[in-house]
N, C-alpha and C positions, 0 to 999 in steps of 0.2 A: 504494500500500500504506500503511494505516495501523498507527501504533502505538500501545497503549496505558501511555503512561509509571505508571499509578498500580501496576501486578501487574507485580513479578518476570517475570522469562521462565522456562518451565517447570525449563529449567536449572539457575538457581540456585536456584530451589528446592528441592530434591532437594539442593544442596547446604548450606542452611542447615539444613533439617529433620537430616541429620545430627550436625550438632557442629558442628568445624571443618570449614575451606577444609584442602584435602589440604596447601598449601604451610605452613600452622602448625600442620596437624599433624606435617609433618614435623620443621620446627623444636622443637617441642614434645618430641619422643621422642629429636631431637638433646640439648636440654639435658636431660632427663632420664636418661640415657647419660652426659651428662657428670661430673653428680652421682653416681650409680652409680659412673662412674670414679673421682672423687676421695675418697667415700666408702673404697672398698677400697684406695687407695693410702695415705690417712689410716691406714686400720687395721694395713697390714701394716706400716707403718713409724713409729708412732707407739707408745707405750704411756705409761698414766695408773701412775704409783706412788706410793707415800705411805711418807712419811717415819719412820721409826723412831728412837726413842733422840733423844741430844741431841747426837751427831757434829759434828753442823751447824750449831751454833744457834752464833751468831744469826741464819745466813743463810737458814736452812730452821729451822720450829718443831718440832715433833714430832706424829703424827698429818696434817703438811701432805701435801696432793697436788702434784707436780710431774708435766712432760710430758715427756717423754724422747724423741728423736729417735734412732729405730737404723738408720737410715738415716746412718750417718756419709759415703758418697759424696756427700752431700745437702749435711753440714752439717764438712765434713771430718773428718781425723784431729784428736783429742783432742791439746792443745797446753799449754803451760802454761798455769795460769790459770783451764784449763777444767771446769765442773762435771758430772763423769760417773757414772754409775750401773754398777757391776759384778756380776758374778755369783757368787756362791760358789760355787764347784763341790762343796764340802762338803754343804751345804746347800742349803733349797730358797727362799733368799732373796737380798735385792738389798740392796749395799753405797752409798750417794750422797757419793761423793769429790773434794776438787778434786786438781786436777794441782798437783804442786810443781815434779818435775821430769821430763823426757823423757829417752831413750834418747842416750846420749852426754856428759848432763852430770850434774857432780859435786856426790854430793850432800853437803849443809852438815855437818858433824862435830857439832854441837847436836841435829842431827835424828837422827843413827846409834843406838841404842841399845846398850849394855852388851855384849849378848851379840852384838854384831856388833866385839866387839874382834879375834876374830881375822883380822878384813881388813885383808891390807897394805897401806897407804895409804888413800888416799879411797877412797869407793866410788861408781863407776860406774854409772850406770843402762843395762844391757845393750838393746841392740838389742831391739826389737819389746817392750820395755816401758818400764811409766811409774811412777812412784812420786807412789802421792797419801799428803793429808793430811786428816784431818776439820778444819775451822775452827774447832772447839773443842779445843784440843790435847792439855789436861788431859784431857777425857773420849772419846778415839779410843781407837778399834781401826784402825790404819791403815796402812799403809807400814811403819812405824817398828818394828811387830811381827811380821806378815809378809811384810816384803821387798815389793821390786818386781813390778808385777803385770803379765802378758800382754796384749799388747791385744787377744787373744782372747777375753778375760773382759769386756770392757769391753761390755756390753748398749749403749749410746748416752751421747751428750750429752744434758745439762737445759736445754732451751730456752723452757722455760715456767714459772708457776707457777699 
């Protein structure tokens, strides 16, 4: 029996004239699926917000975009330190706050404002909330005026910019 090396055998032809070999097509619709996947988990747990006001400045400009992670199982509970995005329940807009202090500790008597004189003694930051502050001190609406905030409200960490 001879063979002729220069023509494919009927076989692979039939499978070049298609496209792909079925084994990268499969891979092919694997990574595609994969992206799919990370796309929709990017989305549900990410959000673009942009900056308001001058709370923040100098660490966020005004007009700036940052990237919010609400996926806090992801990126933990909000801790001191931490730069978080809140929700107004008033309102149909977003507060970008740092953390001063957590649930358990006390807060600095510089920070308390006026009308929070009738608290005896220090004041507490209660369980399952957090007391922020804008980084511009002078020009916040912050903690200092509405009290400590739920970590209900808190939409995510700022993990980007």
């Amino acid at each position: 029996m001879e063979f002729n090396l220069s023509q494919p055998a009927p076989q692979q032809t039939a499978q070049v004239r298609r496209g792909m070999r079925p084994a990268a097509r499969n891979w092919f619709l694997v990574v595609l699926l994969l992206v799919f996947l990370f796309l929709v988990f990017f989305f549900l747990n990410f959000q673009r917000v942009v900056v308001r006001g001058i709370s923040m400045y100098p660490t966020f400009e005004p007009n700036q975009r940052i990237l919010v992670c609400k996926a806090l199982w992801l990126v933990g509970q909000p801790k001191k330190g931490d730069l978080v995005v809140l929700k107004r329940q008033e309102e149909s807009e977003y507060l970008v706050k740092r953390v001063a202090f957590i649930a358990g500790e006390t807060v600095d008597r510089s920070l308390q404002p006026e009308k929070w004189s009738f608290v005896d003694g220090p004041y507490i930051v209660p369980e399952g909330h957090i007391f922020v502050l804008g980084d511009n001190l002078s020009n916040s609406e912050d903690s200092r005026s509405f009290g400590a905030v739920p970590l209900s409200t808190v939409l995510g960490k700022v993990v980007g910019r």
